[in-house]
MOPAC internal coordinates of N, CA, C and O (Angstrom, degrees):
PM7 1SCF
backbone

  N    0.0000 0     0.00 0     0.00 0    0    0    0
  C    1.4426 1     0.00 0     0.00 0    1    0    0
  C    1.5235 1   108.91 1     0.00 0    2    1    0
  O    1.2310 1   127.74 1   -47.01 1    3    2    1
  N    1.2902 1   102.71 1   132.99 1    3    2    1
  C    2.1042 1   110.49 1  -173.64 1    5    3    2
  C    1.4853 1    98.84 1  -110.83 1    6    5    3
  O    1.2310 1   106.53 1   -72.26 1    7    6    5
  N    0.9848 1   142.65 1   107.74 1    7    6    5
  C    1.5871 1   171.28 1   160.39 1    9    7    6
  C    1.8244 1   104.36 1   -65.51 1   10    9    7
  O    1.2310 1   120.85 1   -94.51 1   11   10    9
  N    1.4384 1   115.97 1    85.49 1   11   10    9
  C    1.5529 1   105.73 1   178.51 1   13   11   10
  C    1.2707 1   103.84 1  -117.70 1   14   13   11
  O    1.2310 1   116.15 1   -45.22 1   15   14   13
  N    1.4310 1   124.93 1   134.78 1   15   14   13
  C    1.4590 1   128.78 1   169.39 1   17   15   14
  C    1.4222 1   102.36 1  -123.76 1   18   17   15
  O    1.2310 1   120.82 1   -34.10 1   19   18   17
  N    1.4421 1   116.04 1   145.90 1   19   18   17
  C    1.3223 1   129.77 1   176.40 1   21   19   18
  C    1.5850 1   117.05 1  -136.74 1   22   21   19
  O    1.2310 1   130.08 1   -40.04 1   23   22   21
  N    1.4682 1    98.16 1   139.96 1   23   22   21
  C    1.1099 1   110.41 1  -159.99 1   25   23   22
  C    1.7714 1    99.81 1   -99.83 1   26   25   23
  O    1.2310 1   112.95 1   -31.96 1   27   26   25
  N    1.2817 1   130.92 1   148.04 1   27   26   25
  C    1.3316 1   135.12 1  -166.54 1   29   27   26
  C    1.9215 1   100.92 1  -136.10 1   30   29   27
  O    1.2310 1   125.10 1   -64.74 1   31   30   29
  N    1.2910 1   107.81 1   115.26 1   31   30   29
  C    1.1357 1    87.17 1   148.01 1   33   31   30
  C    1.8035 1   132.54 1  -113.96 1   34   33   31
  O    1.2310 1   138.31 1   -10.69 1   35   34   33
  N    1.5250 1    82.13 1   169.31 1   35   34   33
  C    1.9870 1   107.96 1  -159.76 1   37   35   34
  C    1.5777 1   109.59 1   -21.65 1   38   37   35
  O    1.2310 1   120.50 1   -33.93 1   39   38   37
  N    1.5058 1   116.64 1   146.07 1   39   38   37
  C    1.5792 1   115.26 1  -165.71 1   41   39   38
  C    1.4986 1    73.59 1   -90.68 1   42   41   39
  O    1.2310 1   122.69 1   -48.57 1   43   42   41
  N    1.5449 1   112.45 1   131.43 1   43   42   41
  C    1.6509 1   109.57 1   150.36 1   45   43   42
  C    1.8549 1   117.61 1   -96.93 1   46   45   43
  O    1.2310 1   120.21 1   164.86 1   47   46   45
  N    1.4938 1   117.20 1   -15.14 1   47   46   45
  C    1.1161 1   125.12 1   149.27 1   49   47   46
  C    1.1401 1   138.66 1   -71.14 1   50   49   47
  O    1.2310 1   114.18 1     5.74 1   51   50   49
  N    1.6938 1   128.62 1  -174.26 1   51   50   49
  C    1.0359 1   110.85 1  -164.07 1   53   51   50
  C    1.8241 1   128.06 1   -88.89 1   54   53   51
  O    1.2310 1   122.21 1   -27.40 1   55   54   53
  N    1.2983 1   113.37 1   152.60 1   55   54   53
  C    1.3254 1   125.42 1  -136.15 1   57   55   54
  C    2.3960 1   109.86 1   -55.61 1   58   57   55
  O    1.2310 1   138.06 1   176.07 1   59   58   57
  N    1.5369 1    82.60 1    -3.93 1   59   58   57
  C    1.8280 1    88.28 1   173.97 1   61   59   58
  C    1.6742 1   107.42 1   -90.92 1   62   61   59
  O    1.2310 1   131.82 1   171.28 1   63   62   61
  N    1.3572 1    94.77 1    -8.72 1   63   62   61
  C    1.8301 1    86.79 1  -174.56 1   65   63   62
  C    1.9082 1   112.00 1   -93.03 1   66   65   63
  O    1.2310 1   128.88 1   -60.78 1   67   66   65
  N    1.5393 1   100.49 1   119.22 1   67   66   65
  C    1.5136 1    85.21 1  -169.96 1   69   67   66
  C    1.4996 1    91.60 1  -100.76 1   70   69   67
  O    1.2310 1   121.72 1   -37.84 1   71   70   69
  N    1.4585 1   114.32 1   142.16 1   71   70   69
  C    1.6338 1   146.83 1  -166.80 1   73   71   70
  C    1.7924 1    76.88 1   -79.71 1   74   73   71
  O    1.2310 1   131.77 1   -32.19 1   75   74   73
  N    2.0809 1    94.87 1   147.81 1   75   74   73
  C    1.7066 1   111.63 1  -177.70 1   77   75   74
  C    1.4838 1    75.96 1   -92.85 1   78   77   75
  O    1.2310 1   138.44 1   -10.03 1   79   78   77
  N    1.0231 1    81.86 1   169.97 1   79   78   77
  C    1.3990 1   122.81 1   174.51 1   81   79   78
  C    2.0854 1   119.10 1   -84.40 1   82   81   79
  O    1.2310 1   138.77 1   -66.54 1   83   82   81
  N    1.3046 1    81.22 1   113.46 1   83   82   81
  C    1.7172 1    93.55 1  -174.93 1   85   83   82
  C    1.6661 1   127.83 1   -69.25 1   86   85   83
  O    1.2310 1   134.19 1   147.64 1   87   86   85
  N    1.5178 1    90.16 1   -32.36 1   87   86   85
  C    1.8222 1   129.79 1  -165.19 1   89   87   86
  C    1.4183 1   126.59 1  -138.18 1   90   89   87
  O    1.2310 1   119.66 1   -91.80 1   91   90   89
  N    1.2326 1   118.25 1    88.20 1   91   90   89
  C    1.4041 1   113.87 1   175.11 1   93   91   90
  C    1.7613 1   115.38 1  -119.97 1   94   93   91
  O    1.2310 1   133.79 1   -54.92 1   95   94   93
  N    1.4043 1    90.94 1   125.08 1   95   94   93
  C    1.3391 1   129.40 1  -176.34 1   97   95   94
  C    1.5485 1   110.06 1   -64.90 1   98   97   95
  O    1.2310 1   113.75 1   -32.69 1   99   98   97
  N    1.3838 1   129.43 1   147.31 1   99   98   97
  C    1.8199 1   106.70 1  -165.58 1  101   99   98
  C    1.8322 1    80.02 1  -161.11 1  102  101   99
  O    1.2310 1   121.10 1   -52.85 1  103  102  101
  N    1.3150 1   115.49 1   127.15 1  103  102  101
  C    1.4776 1   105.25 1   151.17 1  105  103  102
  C    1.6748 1   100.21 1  -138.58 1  106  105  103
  O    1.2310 1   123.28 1   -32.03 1  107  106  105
  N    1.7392 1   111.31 1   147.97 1  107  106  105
  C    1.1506 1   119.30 1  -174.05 1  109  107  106
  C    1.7164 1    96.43 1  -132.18 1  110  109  107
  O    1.2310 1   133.85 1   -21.03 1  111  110  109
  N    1.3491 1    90.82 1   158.97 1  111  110  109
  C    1.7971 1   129.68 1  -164.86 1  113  111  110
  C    1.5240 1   106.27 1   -96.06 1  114  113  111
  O    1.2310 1   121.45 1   155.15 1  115  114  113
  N    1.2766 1   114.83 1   -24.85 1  115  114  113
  C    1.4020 1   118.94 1  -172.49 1  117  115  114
  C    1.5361 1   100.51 1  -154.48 1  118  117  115
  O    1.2310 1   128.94 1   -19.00 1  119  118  117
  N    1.7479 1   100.38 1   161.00 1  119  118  117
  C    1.7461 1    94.60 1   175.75 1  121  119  118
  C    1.1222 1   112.94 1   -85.41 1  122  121  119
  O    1.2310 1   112.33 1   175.26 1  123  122  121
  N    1.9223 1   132.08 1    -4.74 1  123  122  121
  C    1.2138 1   115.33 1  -166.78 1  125  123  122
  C    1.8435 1   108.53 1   -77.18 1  126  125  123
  O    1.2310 1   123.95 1   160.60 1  127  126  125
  N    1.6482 1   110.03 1   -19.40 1  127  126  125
  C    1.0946 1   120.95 1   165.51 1  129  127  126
  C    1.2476 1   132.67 1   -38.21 1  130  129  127
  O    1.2310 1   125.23 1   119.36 1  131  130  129
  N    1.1339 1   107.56 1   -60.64 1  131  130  129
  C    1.6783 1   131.72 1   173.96 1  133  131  130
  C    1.5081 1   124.23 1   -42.49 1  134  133  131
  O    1.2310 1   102.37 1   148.23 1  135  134  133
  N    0.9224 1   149.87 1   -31.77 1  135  134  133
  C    1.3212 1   170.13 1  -160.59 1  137  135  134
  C    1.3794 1   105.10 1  -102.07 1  138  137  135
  O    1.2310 1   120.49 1   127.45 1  139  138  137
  N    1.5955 1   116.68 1   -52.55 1  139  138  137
  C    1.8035 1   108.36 1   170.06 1  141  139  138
  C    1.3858 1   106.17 1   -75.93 1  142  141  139
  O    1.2310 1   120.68 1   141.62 1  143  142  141
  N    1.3264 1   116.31 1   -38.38 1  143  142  141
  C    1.4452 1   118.59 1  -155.19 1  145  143  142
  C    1.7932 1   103.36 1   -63.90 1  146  145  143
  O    1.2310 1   127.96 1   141.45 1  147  146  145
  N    1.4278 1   102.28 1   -38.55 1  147  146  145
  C    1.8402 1   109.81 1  -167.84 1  149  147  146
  C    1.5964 1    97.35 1   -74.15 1  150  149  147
  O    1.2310 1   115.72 1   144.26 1  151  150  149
  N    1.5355 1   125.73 1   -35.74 1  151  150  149
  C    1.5397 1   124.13 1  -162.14 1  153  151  150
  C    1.5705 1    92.45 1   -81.66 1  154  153  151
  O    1.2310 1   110.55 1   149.68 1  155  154  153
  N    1.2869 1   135.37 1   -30.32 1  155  154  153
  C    1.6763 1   124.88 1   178.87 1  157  155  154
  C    1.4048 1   104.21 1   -75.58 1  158  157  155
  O    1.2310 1   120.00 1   134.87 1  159  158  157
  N    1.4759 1   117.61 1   -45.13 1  159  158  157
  C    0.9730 1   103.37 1  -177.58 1  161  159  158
  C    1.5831 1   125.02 1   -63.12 1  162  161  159
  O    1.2310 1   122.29 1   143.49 1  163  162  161
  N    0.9350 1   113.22 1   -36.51 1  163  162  161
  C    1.8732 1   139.59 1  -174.13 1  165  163  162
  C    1.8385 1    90.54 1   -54.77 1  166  165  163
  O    1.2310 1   130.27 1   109.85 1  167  166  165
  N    1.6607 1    97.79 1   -70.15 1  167  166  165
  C    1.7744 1   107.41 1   164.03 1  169  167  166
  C    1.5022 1   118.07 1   -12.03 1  170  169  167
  O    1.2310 1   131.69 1   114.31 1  171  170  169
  N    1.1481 1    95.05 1   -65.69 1  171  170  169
  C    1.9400 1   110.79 1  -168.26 1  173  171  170
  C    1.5062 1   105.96 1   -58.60 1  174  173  171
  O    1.2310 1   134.04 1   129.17 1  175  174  173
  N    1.0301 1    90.47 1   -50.83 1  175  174  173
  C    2.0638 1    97.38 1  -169.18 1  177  175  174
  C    1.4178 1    95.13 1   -84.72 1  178  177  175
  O    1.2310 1    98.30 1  -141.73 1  179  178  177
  N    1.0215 1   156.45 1    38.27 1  179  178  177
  C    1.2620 1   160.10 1   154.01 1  181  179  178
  C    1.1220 1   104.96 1   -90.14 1  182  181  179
  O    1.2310 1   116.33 1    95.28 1  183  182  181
  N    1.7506 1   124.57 1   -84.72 1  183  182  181
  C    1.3610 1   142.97 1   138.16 1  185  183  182
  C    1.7183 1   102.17 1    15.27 1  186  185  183
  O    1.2310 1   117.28 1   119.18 1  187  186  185
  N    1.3204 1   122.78 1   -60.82 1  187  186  185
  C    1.5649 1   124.45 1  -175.12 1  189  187  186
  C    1.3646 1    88.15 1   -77.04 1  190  189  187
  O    1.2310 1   118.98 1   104.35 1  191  190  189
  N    1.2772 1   119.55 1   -75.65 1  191  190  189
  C    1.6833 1   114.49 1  -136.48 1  193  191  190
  C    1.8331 1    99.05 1   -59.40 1  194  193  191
  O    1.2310 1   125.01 1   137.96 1  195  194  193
  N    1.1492 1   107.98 1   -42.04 1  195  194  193
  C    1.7774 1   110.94 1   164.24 1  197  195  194
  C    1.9481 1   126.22 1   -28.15 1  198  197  195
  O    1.2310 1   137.02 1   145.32 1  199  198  197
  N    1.7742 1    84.63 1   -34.68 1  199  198  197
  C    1.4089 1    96.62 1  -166.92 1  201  199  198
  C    1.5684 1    93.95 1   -84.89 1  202  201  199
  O    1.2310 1   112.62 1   117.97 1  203  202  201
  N    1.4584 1   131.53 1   -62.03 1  203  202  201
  C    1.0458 1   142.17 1  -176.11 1  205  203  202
  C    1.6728 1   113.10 1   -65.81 1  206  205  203
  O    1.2310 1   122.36 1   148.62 1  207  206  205
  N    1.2028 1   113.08 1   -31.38 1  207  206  205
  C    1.3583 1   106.74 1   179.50 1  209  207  206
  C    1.5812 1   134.35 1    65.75 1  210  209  207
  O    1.2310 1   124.49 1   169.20 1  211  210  209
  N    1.2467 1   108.99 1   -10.80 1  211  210  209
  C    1.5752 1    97.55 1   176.05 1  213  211  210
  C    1.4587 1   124.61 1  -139.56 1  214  213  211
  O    1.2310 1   135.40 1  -135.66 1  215  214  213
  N    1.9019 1    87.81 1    44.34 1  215  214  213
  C    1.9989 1    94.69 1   155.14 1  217  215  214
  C    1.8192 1    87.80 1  -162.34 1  218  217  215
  O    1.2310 1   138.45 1    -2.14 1  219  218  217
  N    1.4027 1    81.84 1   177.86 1  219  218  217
  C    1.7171 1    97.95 1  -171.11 1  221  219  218
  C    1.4235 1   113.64 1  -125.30 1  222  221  219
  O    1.2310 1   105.04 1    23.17 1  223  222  221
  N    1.2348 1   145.29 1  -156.83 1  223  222  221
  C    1.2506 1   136.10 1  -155.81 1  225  223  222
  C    1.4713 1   122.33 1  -123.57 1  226  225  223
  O    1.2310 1   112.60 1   -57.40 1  227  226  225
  N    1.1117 1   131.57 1   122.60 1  227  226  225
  C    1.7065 1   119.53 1   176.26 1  229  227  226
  C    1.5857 1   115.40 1  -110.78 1  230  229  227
  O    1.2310 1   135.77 1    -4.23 1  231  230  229
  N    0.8663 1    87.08 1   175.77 1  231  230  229
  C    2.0619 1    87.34 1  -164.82 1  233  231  230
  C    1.7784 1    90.30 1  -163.33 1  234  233  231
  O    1.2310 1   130.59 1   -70.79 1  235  234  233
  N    1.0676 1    97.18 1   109.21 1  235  234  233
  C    1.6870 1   137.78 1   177.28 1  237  235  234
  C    0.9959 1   119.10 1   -96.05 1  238  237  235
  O    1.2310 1   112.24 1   -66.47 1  239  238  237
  N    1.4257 1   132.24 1   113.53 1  239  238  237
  C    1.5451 1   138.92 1   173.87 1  241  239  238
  C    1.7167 1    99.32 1   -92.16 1  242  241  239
  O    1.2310 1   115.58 1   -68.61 1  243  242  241
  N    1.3310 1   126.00 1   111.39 1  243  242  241
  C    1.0910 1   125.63 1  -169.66 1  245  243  242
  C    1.9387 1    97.49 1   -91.90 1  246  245  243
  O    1.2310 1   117.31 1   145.59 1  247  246  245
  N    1.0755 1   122.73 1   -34.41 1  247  246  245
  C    1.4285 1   158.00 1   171.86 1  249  247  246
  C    1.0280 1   149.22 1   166.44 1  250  249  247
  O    1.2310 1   107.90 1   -26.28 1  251  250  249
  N    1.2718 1   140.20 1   153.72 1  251  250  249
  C    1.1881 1   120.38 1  -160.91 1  253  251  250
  C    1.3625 1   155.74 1   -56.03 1  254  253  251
  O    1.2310 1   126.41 1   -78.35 1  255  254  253
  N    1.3970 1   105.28 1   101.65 1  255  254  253
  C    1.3629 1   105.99 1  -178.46 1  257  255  254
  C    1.3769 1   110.41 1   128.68 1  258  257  255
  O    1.2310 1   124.42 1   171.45 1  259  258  257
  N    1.6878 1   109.13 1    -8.55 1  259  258  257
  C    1.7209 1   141.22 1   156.82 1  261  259  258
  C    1.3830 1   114.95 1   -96.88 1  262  261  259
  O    1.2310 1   123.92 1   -60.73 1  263  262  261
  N    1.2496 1   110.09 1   119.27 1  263  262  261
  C    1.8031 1   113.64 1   146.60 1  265  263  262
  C    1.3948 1   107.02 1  -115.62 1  266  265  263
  O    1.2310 1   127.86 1     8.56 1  267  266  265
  N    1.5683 1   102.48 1  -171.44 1  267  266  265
  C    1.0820 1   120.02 1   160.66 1  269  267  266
  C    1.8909 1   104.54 1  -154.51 1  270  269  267
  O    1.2310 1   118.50 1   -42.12 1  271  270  269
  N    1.6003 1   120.47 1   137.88 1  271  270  269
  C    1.3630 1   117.12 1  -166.38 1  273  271  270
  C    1.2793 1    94.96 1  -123.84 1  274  273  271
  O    1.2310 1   112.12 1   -83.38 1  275  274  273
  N    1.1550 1   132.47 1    96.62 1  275  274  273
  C    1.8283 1   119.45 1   160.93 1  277  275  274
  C    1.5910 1   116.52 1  -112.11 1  278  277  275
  O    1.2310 1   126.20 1     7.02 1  279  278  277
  N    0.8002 1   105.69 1  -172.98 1  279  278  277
  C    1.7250 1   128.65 1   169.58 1  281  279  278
  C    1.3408 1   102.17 1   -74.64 1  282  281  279
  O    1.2310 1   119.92 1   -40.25 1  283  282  281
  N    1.2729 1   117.76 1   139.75 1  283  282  281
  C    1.6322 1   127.93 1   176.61 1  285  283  282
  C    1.3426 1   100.85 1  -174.91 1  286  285  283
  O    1.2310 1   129.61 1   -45.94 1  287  286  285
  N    1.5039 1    99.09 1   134.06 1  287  286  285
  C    1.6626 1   149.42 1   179.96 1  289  287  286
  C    1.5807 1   100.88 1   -57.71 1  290  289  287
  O    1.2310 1   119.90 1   159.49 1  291  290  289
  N    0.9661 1   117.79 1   -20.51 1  291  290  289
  C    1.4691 1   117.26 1  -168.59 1  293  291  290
  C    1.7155 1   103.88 1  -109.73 1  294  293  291
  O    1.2310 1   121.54 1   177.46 1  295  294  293
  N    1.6784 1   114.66 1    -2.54 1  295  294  293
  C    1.2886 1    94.09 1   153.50 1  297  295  294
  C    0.9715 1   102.70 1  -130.49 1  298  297  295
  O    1.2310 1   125.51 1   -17.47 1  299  298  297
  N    1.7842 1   107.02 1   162.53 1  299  298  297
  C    1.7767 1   129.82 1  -166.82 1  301  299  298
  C    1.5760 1   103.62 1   -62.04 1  302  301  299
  O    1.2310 1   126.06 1   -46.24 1  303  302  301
  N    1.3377 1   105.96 1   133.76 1  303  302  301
  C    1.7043 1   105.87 1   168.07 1  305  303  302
  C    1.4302 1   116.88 1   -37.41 1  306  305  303
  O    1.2310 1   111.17 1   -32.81 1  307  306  305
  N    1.6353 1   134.22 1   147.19 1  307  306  305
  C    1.0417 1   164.34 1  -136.05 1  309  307  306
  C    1.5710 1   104.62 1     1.05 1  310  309  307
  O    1.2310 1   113.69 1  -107.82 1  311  310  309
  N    1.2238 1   129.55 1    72.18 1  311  310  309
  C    1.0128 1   134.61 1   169.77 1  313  311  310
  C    2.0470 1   116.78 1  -141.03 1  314  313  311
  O    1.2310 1   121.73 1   -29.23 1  315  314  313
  N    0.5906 1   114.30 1   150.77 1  315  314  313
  C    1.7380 1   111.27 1  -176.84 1  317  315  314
  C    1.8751 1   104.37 1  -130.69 1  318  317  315
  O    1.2310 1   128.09 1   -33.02 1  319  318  317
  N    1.0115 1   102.02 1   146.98 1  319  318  317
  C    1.5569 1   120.67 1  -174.07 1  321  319  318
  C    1.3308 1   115.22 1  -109.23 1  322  321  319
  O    1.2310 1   106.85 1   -11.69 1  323  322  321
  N    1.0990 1   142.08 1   168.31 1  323  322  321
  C    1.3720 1   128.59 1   144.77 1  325  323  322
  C    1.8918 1    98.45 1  -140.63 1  326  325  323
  O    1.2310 1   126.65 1   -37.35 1  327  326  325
  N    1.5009 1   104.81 1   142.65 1  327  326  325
  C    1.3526 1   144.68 1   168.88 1  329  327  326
  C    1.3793 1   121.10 1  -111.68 1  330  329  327
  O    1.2310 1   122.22 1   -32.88 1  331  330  329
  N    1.6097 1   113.36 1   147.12 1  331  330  329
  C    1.1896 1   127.99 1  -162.98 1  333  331  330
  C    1.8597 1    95.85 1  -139.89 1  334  333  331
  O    1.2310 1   128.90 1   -94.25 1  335  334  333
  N    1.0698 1   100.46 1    85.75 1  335  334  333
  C    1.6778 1   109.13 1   169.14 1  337  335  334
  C    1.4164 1   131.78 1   -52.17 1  338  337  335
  O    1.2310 1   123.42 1   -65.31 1  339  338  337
  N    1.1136 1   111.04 1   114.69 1  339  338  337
  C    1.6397 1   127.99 1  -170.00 1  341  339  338
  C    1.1424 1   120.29 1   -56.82 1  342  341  339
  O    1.2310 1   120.10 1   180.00 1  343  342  341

């Protein structure tokens, strides 16, 4: 079972335009999961950061079997990171 929550932030435009997604939340049941689940997700936020252009992607192992992948300022456009949370 793949458990995804996504975080949106607030439409400041008008009310048909739905805002991408900055932050997506991912927990998996098994490891064979993990590997598609992080590359769609990684996929998606690409799509944004492409549009916006001026940050790149991190991908956070919060523990096992949890990430979280968003957009962040602290990495260089089209590039992705990965982190392992303390």
């Amino acid at each position: 079972m793949t458990t995804v929550t996504m975080e949106r932030t607030p439409a400041v435009s008008a009310p048909a335009e739905v805002p991408a997604a900055r932050s997506i939340d991912l927990e998996f049941s098994t490891a064979e999961e993990v590997h598609a689940g992080l590359e769609e997700a990684v996929a998606e936020l690409i799509e944004v950061a492409a549009q916006e252009a001026s940050c790149g992607i991190l991908v956070t192992r919060l523990h096992p079997g949890r990430y979280t992948v968003a957009l962040d300022e602290s990495v260089p456009f089209g590039e992705t990171y990965e982190a392992i949370a303390a």
